[in-house]
C-alpha positions in Angstrom: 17.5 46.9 12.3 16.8 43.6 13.8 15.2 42.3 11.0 18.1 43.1 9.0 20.6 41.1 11.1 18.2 38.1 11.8 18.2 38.1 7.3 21.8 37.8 7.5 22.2 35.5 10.1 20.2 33.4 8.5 21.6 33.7 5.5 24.7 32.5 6.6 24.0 29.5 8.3 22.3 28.2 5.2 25.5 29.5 3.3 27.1 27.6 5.9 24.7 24.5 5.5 25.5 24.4 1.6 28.9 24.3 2.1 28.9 21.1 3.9 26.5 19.3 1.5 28.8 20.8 -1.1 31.9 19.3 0.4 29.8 15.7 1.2 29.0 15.7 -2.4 32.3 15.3 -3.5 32.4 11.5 -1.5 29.7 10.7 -4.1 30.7 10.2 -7.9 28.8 12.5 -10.3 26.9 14.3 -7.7 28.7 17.4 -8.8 27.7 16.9 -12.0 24.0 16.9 -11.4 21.7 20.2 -11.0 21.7 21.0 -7.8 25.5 20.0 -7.9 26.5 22.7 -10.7 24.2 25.7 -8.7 26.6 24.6 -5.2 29.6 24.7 -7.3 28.6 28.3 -8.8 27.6 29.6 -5.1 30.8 28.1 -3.5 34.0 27.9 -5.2 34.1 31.5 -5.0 34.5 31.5 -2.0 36.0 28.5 -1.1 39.2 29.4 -3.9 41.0 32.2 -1.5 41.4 29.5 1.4 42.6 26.6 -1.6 45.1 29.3 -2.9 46.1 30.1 1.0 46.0 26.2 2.4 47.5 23.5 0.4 45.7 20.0 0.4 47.5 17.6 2.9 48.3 14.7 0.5 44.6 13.6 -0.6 43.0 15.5 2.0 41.9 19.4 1.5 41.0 20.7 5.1 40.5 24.4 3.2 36.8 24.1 3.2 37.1 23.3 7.2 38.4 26.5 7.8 36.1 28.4 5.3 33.5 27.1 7.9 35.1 28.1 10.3 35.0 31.5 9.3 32.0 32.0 8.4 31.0 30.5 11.9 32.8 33.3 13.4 31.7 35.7 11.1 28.2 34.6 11.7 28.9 34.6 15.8 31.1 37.4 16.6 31.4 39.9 13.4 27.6 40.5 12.4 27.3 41.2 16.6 29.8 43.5 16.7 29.1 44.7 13.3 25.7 45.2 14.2 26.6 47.2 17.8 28.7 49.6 15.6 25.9 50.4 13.7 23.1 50.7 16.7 25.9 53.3 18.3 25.7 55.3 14.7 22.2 55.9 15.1 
């Protein structure tokens, strides 16, 4: 069972990590466009879109994506724990 949470910890920290270079590539013209830009779009906007539908962008600024981190930092630090106790107690 531990194996199984340290996979999706793991997991989510280098979801977490492609987010950020995902949201520095967008400070560079055409990085988007390249490769390795179109496979970060594919694996991000989905879920970046709920928190751009939820949070409006601040004139020129989006600070969506700084929540989405957020999240998934919490997620990562206090749900897949708990998550994780739940299911210990089931068996």
């Amino acid at each position: 069972m531990m194996q199984l949470y340290n996979v999706l910890y793991f997991a989510l920290e280098i979801y977490s990590f492609a987010l950020i270079v995902y949201i520095l590539m967008s400070w560079f013209p055409g990085a988007r466009e390249s490769a390795f830009g179109e496979f970060l779009t594919k694996i991000c906007e989905p879920y970046l879109e709920p928190f751009r539908r939820i949070i409006p962008p601040l004139g020129m600024i989006d600070i969506s994506p700084i929540v989405a981190i957020f999240v998934l930092f919490f997620a990562r630090s206090y749900g897949l724990p708990v998550l994780f106790d739940m299911l210990m107690g089931w068996f």
